[in-house]
Each structure stands twice: as structure tokens, then as C-alpha cells.
C-alpha positions in Angstrom: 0.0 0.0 0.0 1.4 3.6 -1.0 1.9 5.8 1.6 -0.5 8.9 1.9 1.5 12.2 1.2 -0.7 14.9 1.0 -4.9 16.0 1.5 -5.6 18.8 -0.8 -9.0 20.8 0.5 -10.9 23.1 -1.4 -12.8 26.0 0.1 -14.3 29.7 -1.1 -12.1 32.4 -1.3 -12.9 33.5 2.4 -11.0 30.5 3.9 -8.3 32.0 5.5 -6.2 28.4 7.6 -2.4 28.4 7.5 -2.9 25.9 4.4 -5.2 28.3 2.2 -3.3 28.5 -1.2 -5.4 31.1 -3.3 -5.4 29.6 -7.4 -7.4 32.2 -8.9 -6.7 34.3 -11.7 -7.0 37.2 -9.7 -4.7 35.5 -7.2 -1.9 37.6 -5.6 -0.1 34.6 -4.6 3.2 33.9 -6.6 3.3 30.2 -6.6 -0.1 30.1 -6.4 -1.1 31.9 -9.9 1.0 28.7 -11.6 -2.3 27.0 -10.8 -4.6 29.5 -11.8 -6.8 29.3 -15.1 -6.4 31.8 -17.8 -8.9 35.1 -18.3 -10.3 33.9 -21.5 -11.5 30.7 -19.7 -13.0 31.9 -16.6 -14.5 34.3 -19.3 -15.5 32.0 -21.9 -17.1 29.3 -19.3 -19.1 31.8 -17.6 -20.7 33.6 -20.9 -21.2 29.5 -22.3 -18.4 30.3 -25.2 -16.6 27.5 -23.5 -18.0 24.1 -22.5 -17.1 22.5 -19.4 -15.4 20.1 -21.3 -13.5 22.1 -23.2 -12.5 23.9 -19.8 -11.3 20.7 -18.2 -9.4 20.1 -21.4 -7.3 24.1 -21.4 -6.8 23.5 -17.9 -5.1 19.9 -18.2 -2.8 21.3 -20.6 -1.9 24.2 -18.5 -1.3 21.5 -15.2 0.8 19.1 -18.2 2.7 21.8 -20.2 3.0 25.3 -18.3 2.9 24.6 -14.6 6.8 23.9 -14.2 8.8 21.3 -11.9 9.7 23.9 -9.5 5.9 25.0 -9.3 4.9 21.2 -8.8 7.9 21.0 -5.9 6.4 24.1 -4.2 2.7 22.4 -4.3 3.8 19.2 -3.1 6.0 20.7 -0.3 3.6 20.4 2.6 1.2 17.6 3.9 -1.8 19.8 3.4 -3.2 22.4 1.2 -6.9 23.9 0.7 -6.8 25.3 -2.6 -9.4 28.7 -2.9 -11.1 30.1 -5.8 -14.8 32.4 -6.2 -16.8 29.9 -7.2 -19.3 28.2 -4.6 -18.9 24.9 -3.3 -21.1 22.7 -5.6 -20.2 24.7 -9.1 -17.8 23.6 -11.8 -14.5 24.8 -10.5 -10.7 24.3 -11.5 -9.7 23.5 -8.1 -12.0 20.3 -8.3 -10.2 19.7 -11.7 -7.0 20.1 -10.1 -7.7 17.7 -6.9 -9.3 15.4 -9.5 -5.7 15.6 -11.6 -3.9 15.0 -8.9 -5.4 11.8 -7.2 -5.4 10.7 -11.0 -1.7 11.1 -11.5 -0.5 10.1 -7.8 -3.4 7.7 -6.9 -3.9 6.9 -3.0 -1.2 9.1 -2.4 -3.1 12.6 -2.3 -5.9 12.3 -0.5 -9.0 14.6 -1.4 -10.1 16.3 1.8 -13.6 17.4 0.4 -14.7 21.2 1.1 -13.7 22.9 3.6 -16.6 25.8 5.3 -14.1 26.9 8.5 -10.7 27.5 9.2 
């Protein structure tokens, strides 16, 4: 059996625990914008110019292709994260793509901590 290295949380924006790492676009969080989508999709899937799947799709690549080893280093670096964004806690969001991508690529090695309402 692997052993568990990390629970990735997600919350809304408001969560402010020692873990919060803030992934939106907006973001002011250096390591943290690596993880962010880009305008013209939080843009595009809001006005219906982009499907969700499309979405998922722009925001693999950018987790694949533009998020770089050092960025992936810095993520993985601690035992817990609770990755924030805007959107509300049952909509389609890029932090449950990126949890989802994760537990995909490491298996039962990440852990998905489910929402997170308090600090």
C-alpha cells in the first residue's frame, strides 16, 4: 500500500487556515497563480463560449505543459493544502479539476479532503 503524502482541501475564497493556497486568476499569490486558469477561460465558461469540457481540457494542458517542476515541488512541499477560488462549493470549478488531476496522477497518495466551510 502507498503511503498517503498529501490532502488537498478546497474552500471559497474566504477561507483564511495556515494551508489556504489562493489559485485564482485574480490571485496575488506567486506560486499560487501557476495554478490558476487563464482570463479567456473563466470568461468564456461563464458567458457558455466554452463548454465545461472544453474547460477541463485548457486547464489539463496548462497542469501538463505550463505549470513547471519547481511550481509542482512548491505544491507538493507540505502535507496539506486547501486550494481557494470564487466559485461556490457545488459549481464547476478548477480547483476540483486540479484535486481530480492529482489523485489521477499520484493515486492513493493525495488524499481529497472534500470542502472545507471553516478554518
Amino acid at each position: 500500500m502507498s503511503q498517503l503524502l498529501h490532502t488537498i482541501y478546497t474552500a471559497q475564497y474566504r477561507y483564511s487556515g495556515a494551508d489556504r493556497t489562493d489559485i485564482t486568476v485574480k490571485g496575488n499569490e506567486q506560486n499560487g497563480r501557476f495554478f490558476a486558469p487563464t482570463w479567456s477561460m473563466v470568461m468564456g465558461v461563464k458567458q457558455g463560449k466554452i463548454s465545461e469540457e472544453d474547460y477541463v481540457k485548457l486547464y489539463t494542458d496548462i497542469l501538463q505543459n505550463s505549470v513547471s517542476v519547481k511550481s509542482w515541488d512548491w505544491f507538493l512541499s507540505v502535507p496539506t493544502r486547501t486550494l481557494v477560488c470564487f466559485c461556490p462549493k457545488d459549481a464547476f470549478c478548477h480547483r476540483n479539476i486540479l484535486v481530480n488531476y492529482l489523485t489521477h496522477i499520484f493515486g492513493d497518495r493525495i488524499k481529497n479532503g472534500g470542502f472545507r466551510t471553516t478554518n
